[in-house]
Every structure is written in C-alpha cells, then in structure tokens.
C-alpha positions as CSV (number, residue, x, y, z in Angstrom):
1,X,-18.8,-68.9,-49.2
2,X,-18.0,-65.8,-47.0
3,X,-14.4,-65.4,-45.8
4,X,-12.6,-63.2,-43.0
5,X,-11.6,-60.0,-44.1
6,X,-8.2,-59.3,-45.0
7,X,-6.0,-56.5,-44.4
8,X,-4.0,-55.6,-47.0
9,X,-0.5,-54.3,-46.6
10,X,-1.2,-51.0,-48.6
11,X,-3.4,-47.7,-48.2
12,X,-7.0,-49.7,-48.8
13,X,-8.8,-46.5,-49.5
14,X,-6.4,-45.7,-52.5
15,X,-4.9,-48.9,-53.2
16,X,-4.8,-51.6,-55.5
17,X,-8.4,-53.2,-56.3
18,X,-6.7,-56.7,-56.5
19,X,-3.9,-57.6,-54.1
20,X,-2.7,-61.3,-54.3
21,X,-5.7,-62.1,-56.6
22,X,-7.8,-60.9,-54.4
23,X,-10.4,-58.0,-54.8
24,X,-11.2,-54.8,-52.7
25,X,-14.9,-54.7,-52.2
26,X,-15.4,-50.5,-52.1
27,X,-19.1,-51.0,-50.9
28,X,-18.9,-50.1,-47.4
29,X,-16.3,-49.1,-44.8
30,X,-14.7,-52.6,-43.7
31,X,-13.0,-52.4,-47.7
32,X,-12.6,-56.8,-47.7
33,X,-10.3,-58.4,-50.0
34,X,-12.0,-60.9,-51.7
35,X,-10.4,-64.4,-53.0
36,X,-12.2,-65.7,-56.3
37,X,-15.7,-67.9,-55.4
38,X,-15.9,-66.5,-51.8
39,X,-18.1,-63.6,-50.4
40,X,-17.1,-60.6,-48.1
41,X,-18.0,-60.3,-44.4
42,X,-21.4,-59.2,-45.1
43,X,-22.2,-62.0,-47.6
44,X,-23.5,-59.4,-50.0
45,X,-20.4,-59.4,-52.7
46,X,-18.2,-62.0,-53.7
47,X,-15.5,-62.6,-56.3
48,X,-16.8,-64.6,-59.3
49,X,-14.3,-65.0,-61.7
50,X,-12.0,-61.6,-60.7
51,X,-15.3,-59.5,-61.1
52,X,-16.9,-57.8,-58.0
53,X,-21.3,-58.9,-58.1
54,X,-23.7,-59.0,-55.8
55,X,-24.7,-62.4,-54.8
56,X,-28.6,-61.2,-54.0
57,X,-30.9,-60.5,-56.7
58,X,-32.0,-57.5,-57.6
59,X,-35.9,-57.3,-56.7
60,X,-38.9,-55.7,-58.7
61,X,-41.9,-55.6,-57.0
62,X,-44.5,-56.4,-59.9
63,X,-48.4,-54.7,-59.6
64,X,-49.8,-57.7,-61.0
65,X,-48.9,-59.9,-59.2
66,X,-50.1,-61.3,-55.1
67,X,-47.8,-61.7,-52.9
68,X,-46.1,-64.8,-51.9
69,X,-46.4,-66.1,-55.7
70,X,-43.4,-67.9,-57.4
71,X,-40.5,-65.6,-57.7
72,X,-39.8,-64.6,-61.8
73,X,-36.0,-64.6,-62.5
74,X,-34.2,-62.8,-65.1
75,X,-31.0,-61.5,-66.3
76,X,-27.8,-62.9,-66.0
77,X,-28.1,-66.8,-65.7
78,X,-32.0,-66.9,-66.5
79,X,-34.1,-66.6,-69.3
80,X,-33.6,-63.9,-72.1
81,X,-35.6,-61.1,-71.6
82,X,-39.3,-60.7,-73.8
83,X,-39.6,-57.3,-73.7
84,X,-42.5,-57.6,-71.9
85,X,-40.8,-58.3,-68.0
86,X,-40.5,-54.9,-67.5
87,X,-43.7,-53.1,-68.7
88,X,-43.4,-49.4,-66.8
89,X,-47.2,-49.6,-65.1
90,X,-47.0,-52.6,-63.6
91,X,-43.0,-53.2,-62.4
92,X,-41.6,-51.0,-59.6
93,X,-37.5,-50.8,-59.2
94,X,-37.0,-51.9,-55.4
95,X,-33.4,-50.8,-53.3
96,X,-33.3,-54.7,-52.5
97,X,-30.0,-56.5,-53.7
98,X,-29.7,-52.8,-55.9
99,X,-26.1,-52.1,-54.1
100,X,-24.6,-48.9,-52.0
101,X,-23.4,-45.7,-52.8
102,X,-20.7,-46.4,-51.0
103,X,-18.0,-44.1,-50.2
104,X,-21.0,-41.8,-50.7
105,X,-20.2,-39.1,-53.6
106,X,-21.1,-41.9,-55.7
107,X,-25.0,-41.9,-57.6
108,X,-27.7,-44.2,-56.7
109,X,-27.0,-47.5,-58.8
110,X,-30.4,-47.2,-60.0
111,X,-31.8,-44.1,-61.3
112,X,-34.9,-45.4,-63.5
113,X,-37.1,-43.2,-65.4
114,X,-40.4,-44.4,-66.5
115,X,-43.8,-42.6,-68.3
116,X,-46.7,-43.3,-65.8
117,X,-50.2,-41.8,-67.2
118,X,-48.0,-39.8,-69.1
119,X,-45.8,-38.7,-66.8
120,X,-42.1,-39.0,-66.7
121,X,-41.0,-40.5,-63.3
122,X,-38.0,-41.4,-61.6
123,X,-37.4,-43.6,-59.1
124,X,-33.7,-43.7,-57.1
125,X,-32.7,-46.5,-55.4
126,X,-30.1,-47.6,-53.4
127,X,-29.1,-50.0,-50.0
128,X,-28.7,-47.7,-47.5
129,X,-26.1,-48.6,-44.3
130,X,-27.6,-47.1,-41.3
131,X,-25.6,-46.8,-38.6
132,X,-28.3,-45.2,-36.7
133,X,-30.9,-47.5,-36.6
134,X,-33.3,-49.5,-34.7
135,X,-36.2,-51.4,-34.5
136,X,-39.5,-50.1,-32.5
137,X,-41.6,-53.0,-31.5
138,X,-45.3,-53.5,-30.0
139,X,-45.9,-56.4,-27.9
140,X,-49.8,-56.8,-28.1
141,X,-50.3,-58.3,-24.3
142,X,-51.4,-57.1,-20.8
143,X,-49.2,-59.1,-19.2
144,X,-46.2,-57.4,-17.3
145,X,-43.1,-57.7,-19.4
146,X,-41.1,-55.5,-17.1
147,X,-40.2,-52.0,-16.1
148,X,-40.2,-49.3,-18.0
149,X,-36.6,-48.0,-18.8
150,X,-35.4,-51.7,-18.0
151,X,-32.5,-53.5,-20.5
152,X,-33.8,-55.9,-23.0
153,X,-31.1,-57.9,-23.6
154,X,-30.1,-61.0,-26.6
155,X,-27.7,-63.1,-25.9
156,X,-26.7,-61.5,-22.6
157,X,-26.4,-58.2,-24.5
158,X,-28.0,-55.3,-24.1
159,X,-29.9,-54.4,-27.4
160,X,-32.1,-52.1,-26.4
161,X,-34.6,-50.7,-23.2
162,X,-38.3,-51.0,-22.5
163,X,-40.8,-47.8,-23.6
164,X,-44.2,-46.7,-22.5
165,X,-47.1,-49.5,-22.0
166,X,-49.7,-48.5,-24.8
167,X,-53.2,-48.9,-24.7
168,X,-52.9,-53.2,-24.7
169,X,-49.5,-53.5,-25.8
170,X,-46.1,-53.6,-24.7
171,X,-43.1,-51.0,-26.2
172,X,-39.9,-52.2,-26.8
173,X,-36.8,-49.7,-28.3
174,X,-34.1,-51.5,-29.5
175,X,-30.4,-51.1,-31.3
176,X,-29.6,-47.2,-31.8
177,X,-25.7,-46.3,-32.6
178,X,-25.2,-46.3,-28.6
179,X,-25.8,-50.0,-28.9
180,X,-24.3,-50.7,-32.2
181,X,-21.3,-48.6,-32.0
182,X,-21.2,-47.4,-27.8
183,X,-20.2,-50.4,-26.3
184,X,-17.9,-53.4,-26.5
185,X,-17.3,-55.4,-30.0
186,X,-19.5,-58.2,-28.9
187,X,-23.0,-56.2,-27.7
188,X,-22.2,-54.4,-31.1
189,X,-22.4,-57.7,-33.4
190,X,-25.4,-59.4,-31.3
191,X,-27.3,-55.8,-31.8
192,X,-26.7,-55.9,-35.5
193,X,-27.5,-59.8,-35.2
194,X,-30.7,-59.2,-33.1
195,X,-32.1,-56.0,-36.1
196,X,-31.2,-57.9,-38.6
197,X,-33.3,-61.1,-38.0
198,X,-36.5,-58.8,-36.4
199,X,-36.1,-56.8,-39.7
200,X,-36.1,-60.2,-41.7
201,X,-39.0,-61.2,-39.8
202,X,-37.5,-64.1,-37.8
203,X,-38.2,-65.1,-34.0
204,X,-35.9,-63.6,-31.8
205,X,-35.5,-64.4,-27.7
206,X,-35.2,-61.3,-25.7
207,X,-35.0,-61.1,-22.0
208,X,-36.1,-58.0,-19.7
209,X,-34.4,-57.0,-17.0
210,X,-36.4,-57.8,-13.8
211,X,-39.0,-59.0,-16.6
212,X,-40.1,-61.9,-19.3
213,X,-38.4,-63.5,-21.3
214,X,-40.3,-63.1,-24.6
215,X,-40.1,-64.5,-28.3
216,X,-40.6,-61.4,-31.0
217,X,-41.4,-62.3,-34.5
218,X,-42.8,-60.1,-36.9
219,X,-46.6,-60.7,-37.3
220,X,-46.5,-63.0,-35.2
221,X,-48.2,-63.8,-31.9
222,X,-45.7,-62.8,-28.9
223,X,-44.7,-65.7,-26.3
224,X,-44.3,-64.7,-22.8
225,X,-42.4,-67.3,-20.4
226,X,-43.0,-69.6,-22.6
227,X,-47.1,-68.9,-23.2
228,X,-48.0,-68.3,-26.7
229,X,-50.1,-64.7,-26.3
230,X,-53.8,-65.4,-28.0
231,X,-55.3,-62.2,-27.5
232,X,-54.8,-58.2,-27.1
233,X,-57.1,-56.3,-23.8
234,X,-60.0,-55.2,-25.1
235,X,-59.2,-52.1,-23.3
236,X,-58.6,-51.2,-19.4
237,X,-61.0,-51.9,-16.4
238,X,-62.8,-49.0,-17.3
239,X,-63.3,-49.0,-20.4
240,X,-64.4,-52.6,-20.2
241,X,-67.2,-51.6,-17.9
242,X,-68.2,-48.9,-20.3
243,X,-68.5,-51.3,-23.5
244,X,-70.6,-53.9,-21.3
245,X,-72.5,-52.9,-18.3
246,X,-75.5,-52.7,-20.3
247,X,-75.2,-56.5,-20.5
248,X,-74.9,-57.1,-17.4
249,X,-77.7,-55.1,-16.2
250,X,-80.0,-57.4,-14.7
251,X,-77.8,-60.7,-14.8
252,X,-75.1,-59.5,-12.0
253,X,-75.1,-57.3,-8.8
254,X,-71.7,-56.3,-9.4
255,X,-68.4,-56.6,-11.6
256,X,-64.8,-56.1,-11.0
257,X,-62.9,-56.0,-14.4
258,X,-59.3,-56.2,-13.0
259,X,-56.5,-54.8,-14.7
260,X,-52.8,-53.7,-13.6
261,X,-54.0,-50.2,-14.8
262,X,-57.6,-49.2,-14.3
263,X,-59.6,-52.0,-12.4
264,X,-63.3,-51.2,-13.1
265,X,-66.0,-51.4,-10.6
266,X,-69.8,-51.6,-12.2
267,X,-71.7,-50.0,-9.6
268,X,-69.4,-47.2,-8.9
269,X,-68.9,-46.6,-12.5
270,X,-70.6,-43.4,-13.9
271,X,-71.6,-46.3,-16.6
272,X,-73.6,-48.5,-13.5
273,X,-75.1,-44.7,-12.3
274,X,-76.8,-44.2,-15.6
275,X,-78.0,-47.5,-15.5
276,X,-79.2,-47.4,-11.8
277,X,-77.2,-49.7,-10.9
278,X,-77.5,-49.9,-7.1
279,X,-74.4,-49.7,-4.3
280,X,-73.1,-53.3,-3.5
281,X,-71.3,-51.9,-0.5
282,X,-67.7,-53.5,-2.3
283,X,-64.2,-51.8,-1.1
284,X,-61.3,-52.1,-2.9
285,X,-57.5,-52.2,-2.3
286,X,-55.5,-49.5,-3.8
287,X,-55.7,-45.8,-5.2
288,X,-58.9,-44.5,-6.0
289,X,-59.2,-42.3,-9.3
290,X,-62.6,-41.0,-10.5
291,X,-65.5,-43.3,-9.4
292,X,-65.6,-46.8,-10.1
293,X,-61.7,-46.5,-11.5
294,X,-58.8,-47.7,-9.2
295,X,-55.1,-47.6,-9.9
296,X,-52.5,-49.7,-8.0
297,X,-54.7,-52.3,-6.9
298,X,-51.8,-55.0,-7.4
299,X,-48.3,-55.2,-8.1
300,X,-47.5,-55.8,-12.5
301,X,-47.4,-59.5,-13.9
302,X,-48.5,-62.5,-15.7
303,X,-51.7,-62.9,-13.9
304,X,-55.1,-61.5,-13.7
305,X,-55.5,-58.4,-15.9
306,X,-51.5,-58.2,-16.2
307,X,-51.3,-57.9,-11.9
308,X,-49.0,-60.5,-10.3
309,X,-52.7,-62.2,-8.3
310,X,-53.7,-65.1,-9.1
311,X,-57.0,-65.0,-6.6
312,X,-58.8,-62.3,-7.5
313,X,-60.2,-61.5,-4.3
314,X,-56.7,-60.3,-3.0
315,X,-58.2,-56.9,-4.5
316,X,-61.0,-56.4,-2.3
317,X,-61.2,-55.5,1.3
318,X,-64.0,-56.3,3.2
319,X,-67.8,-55.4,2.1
320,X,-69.0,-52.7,4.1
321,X,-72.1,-54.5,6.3
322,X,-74.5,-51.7,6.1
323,X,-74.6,-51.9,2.4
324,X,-74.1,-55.6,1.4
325,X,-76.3,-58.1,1.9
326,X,-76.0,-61.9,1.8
327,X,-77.1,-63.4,-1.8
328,X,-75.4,-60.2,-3.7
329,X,-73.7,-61.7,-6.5
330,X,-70.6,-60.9,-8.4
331,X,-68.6,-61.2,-11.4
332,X,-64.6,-60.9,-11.4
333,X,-62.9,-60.8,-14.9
334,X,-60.2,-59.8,-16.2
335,X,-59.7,-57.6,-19.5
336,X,-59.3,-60.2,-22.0
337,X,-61.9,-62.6,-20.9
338,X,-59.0,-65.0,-20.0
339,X,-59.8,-65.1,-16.3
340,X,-63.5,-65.2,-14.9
341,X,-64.7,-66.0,-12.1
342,X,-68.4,-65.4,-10.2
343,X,-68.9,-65.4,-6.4
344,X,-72.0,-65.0,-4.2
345,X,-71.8,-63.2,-0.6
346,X,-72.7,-65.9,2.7
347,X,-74.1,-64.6,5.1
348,X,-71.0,-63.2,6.8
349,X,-70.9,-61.3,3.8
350,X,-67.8,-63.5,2.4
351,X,-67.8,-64.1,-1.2
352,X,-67.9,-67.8,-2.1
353,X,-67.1,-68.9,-5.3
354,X,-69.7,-70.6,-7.7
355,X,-70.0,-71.7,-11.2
356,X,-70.2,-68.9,-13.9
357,X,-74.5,-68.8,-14.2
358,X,-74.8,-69.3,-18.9
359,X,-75.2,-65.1,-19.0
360,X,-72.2,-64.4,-17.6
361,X,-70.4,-67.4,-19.7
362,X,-71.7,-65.3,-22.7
363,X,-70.9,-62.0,-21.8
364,X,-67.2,-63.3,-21.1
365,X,-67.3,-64.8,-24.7
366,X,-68.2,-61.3,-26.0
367,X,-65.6,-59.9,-24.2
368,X,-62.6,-62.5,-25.7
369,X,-64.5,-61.9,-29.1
370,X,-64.1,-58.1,-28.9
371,X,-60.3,-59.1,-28.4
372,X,-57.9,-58.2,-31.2
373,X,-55.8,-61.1,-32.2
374,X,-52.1,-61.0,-30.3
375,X,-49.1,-59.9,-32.6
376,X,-45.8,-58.5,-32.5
377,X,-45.0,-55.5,-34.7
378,X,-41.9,-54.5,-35.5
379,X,-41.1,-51.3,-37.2
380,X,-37.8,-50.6,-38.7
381,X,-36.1,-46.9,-38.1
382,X,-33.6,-45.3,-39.3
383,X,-31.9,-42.0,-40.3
384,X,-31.3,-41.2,-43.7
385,X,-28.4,-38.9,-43.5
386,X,-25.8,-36.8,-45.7
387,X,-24.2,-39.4,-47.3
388,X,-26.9,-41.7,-48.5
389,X,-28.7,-38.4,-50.2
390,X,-25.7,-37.2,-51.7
391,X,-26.8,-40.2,-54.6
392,X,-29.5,-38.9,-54.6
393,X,-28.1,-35.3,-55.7
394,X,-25.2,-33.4,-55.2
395,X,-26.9,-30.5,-53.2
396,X,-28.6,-33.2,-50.3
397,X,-30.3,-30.5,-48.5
398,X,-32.3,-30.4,-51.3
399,X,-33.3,-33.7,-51.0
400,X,-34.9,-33.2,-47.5
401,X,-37.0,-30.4,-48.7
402,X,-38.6,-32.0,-51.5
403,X,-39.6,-35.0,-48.8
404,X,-40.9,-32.5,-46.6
405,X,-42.4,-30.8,-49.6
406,X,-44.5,-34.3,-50.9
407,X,-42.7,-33.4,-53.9
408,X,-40.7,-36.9,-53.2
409,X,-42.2,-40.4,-52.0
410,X,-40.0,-42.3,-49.9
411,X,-40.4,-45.9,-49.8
412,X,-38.7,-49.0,-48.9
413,X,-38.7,-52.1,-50.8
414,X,-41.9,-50.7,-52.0
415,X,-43.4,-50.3,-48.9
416,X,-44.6,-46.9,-47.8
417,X,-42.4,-45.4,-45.6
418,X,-43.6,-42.8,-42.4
419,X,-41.1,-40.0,-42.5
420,X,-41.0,-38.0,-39.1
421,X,-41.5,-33.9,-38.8
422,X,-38.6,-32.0,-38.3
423,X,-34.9,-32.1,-39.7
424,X,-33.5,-34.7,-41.7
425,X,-35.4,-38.0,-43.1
426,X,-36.2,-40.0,-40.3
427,X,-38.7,-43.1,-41.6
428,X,-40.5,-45.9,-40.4
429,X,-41.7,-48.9,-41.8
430,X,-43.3,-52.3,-41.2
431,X,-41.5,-55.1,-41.9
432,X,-44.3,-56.8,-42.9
433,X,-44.7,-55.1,-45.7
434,X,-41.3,-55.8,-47.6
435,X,-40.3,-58.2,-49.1
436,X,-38.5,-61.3,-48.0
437,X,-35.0,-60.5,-46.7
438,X,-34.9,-57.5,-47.8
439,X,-32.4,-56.7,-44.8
440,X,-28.5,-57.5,-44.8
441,X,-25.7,-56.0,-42.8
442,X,-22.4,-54.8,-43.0
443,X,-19.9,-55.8,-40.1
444,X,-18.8,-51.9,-38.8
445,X,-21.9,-52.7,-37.3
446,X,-24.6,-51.2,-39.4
447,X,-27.9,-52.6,-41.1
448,X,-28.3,-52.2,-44.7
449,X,-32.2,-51.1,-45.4
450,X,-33.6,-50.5,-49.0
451,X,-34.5,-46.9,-49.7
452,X,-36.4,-45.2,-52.9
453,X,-37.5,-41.8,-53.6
454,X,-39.9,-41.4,-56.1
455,X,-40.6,-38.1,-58.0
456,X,-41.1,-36.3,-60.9
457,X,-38.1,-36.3,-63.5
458,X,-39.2,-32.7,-63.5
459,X,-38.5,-32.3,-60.4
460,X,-35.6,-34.3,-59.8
461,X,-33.5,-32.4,-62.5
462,X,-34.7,-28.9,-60.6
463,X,-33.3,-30.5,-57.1
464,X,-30.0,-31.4,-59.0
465,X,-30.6,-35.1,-59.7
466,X,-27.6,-37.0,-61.0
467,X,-29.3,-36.9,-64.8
468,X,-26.1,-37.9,-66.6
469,X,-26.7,-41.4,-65.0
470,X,-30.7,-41.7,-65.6
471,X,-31.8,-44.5,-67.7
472,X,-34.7,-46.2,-68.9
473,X,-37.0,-48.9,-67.1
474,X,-36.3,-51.2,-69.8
475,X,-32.6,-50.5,-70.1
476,X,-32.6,-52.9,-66.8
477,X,-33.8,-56.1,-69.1
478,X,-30.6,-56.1,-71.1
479,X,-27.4,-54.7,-68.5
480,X,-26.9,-58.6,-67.3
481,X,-27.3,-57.8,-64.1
482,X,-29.2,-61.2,-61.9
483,X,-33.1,-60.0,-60.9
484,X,-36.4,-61.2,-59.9
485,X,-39.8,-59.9,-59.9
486,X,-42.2,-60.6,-56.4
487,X,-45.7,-59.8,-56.0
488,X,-46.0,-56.7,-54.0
489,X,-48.3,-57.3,-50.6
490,X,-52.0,-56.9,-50.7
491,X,-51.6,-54.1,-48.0
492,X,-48.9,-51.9,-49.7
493,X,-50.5,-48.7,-51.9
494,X,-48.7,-49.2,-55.4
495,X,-45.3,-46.8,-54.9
496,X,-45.8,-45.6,-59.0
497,X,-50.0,-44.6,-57.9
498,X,-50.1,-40.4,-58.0
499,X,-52.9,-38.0,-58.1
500,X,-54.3,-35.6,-60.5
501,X,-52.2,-33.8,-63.3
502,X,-48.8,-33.0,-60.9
503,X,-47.5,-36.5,-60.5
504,X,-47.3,-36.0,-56.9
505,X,-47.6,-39.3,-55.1
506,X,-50.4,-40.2,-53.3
C-alpha cells in the first residue's frame, strides 16, 4: 500500500494539502504526498478516499482482561458502541496508533479525562518521534560475545557498541542519533530497521566486532554462533564456591569453578578455611586476587566458564610435590554446571581424568538448577524533548517538573516507564511489557514510541494543560475513529491505580 514520497513543486510546509489529488501528510518531517488507497513512507497514514487516517488502531489497554486474549474492535468499520466498551475503571487510553503532535505546537490527540475513586484524571497521549533513541539490551550468557567498546553491527552496519559485562550477562548499546542521523543514509535506515524490530520484539542478527555473531529477541533465549543459550552463571568462580562448598565438604579434595572472571579455588577460599578444608598443594595460571580468587586465568570465549579452553587443565600449573599427594581428588566445573569434569592425581601427581563419582553429578545438577533461565532483554530509551511536551502544555518546562515531582506518571503503551534523574525526561521501558507492535518509524530516521502522562486534572490545568481540547473517556466511543481493546500484561501495575486521597500514582 505504501508509496515513495513525493516532492511537490511548492513550499511543503505552507502549501497546498492536496497537489495532483494527492494529500500532504503533516505528521512528521518527511511531509509525503499521498495518492488515494496508498500509505506514506512510514506505513502509518494513508489516503482513503481524499481523507488523511491512520491505518493502525487505536489501542486501549483494558484491566479486565489477560493478556494475549482476542483483540475487541470498535469504532469506525466495527460494531456500534454499547456504552459499556469504555467503562473509566477498567479501560486505559494507550499512545499506540493515537497519532503525533507533529509540527509540535500542536496538542496531544488525546487528552482523556476520567473520574477514578472519585477523582478526575487525565491521561495525554500521543506517538512520540525520537530521534534520540536506542535500545539497551542484556544478553543473559557467560560466554564471550566480544570486547568491550567493540561495533555491533546489522547488516554490515554499525548500530551500536558493546557495554560493561554484568554480573552473568552481556551489555549491548545500540542506535543513538550518532547512528541514526551521524553517518551515511544506509547505516541510518538499517539502525532504524534494527530498533524498530528489537522494540517489536522480533529476532534480530547482530555481529560483534572481533566477537559472536548473536540472535537478539525480546524475551527470548539469546543464540551465540549458532548455540541456543539455556542458562544464565549462577554467579562467578567465587561466588560459586561460596553458595556450595558446604556440599562438597567431605565428597571432594578440591574444586576449581572456572570462569573468565573470578575462577574459584575451594581450598584456598576463605569459604574451604572455615570449613577446614585442607591445602591440596594446587597452583594456578594467572593473577592472583584475594585467596582462592584468580583473575586472567584464560583468554575470553565460548568455552569453559566463558574462557576460550576447552581442557580445563590448561589453568593449572603443576601441584606443588610437598603438598599433594597421589589419590587427591578433584572437581573442575564451570559456572553454569555446563562443563564438569573430575580427576584424581597418579602418582606423579598428574591429574587423570575419571567418571564424575553420583555426589558430584548432584552437586553439578544443583548448580544448573540454581541457573536462571537465559533471555535477552531489551529496553527501549529515549529522550522526551521540547517538542513532544509542548502537547502536553504550552509552558514544557513545566511538564518535566511535575515528572520529577511524581505529580505526573509516565508510561508507555501502558507499561510503566523508568524515568532517569536529572534534566529532561529520559525513560526506559521493557518491551515486553507493551503491547504488540506498538513501535513504528518515520523515515528522517527516527522511531515512533507511545508516550502517556497521567495526572490529576487538577494538576494538569495548574501546569497549563491544553483544557480547551480535554474530553471525556467515553466521548472516544462515538468520534469514528478505528480502535481495539487488548488485555494489559499480567506484569504491568494498572497505569489508572493511585494512592490515598491525592491521586498521585503509585
């Protein structure tokens, strides 16, 4: 249905709104002329009939109902309205298919007033285009994905770079206006490509530089090289040894828990000392921390612990003769239970491998159980600046400080959003938690994210709210306009929930 943009042979930003039968879409900056039955660039508007719509639904997230049930249509081309669709408790006015404020001076397009236990709320609403955005995403694996600072790349592309390893996951920062807006036409479009389908939860191929290549989606497991992840580190060497040593007290002389970060040795620990467990006379290969914690001990990869070794012996050195003795028995594992492997000194003190004794088997079960489940999480960010809260009010400073105030909730497509300290409204939210789709795009490149504030009516007229263009929940049930109702997700806090007398939201 979509069609190339056209430009016209006028002044598009004062021109004629229908040139050749054609009509000006005014919701973003690329200003497409339409032709009647096609869409614009950003397959969000089309031309039915010479009138302007937007193709997508609007969506109302309804209280009542779980997630993933049977969407409920209604408005323009569905069933008439009961009166009963849009009962204020239970139906929440989403951002999603709602439309921009585009060129900004412009109100929300939906400023909805409702009486919640008693009191009068508003909710404003509108598709933000952030042109400064990204997508923060956590790779639950110990595996070595690649080095920090390095290019993650889609299609060739740079899209974004490689964080800080957190404790059993993997940090990915991609798209920012350096991305989107910095470099050449083409790493533009596959950045806006690559946030777009993360955002909408779809898989995604990304390649590190002097890394993986990975595929991301949304709440799903990660795959590395082509491995589907199972399972997140229970925690580093060390902390492995701390949860279990007690269980193998008495069942092993010693353990190595290896890992690319802290490799944990059990009878160095402070955890074997308390115990009383006894000096094995093991050495290890690289950097010594604290007792019984080693850094360095092998280069970053796929294999044991998230090291590039795929013998774990490679990590020792020799065991020192006047402390070992022949018979002294050991367990290698590595920090998700994935690798084991038990060995028994000769008498040349070399440890020979044998079969993992039924103790051990178990203890190595309990670590994989005390494994969290793999997943990739992706987190959408953006900055909601000047121009999106100017339909909010026509002071937006104001705005800001009633978000920093808790006087307004900030959400997005219903889900609560995490707004960040400090000047303007930076937010994050899990995908997850939205709806389906609730992403599109416009082509300057910029993503176009659903945003609400929530507040008091009270205090929306006192931050100098657009009240001339208020209206009523159930106002929406008769204007025409195409919508559907989804069950909001079994994780999200209901947006219209507040506390006490204020009306503050929880």
């Amino acid at each position: 249905m979509s069609e190339t943009r056209q430009a016209a042979a006028v002044d598009v930003a004062v021109g004629p709104k229908v040139v050749d039968g054609k009509i000006r879409c005014d919701a973003c900056p690329v200003l497409c002329y339409i032709r009647d039955g096609a869409s614009g660039a950003c397959d969000r508007y089309a031309n039915k009939g010479g009138e302007l719509i937007r193709v997508d639904p609007h969506i109302l997230l309804d209280h009542a109902v779980a997630d993933g049930q049977a969407l409920v249509p209604f408005g323009a081309g569905s069933q008439a309205w009961d009166g009963d669709v849009l009962h204020a408790g239970n139906t929440f006015v989403t951002a999603i298919g709602a439309g921009t404020t585009y060129p900004d001076y412009k109100p929300a397009p939906f400023i909805v007033a409702s009486a919640i236990d008693g009191v009068d709320m508003v909710t404003v609403v509108t598709e933000g285009i952030f042109s400064y955005c990204g997508v923060k995403i956590k790779i639950d694996t110990d595996r070595f994905l690649g080095p920090e600072q390095a290019a993650v790349r889609a299609d060739g592309e740079a899209v974004g770079h490689v964080t800080t390893g957190e404790y059993g996951s993997q940090m990915l920062s991609l798209g920012g206006v350096h991305h989107l807006t910095g470099g050449s036409k083409k790493e533009g479009r596959v950045t806006c490509d690559t946030l777009l389908a993360l955002c909408n939860r779809q898989a995604v191929e990304l390649t590190i530089d002097g890394g993986a290549t990975i595929i991301v989606e949304a709440g799903k497991a990660p795959i590395v090289n082509g491995v589907q992840e199972e399972r997140m580190r229970v925690g580093c060497g060390s902390a492995t040894i701390g949860m279990f040593a007690k269980q193998w007290e008495g069942k092993v002389d010693e353990v190595v828990v290896v890992d690319d970060h802290i490799t944990g040795v059990l009878s160095e620990h402070q955890a074997g000392k308390l115990l009383g467990i006894p000096d094995t006379g093991i050495k290890m290969r690289g950097r010594r921390s604290t007792p019984g914690r080693y850094f360095q001990v092998a280069e970053p990869g796929t294999g044991w612990g998230g090291t590039d070794i795929s013998d774990p012996l490679a990590i020792l050195q020799p065991f020192d003769p006047k402390v070992a003795r022949p018979g002294l028995t050991m367990l290698m594992v590595s920090t998700t239970g994935e690798h084991a492997a038990y060995y028994v000194l000769d008498d040349h003190l070399q440890p020979i491998e044998h079969d993992l004794p039924q103790p051990l088997k178990d203890s190595v079960a309990r670590i994989k159980e005390n494994c969290e489940p793999a997943l990739s999480t992706v987190l959408f960010m953006g900055g909601a600046g000047g121009s999106l809260r100017a339909g909010v009010t026509e002071n937006p400073v104001r705005l800001t400080q009633s978000v920093k105030q808790a006087l307004t909730h900030v959400t997005c497509g219903g889900a609560p959003a995490y707004v960040w300290p400090g000047g303007g409204i930076t937010l994050m939210v899990d995908v997850t938690l939205l709806p389906q789709n609730a992403f599109g795009y416009v082509p300057t490149p910029a993503l176009v994210a659903p945003i609400e504030f929530t507040l008091r009516l009270e205090d929306y007229a006192n931050l100098g709210g657009h009240m001339d263009h208020v209206r009523r929940l159930g106002d929406l049930g008769t204007d025409g306009q195409a919508r559907q109702k989804v069950g909001r997700h079994a994780e999200v806090p209901w947006p219209l929930t507040f506390h006490g007398r204020t009306g503050r939201p929880t």
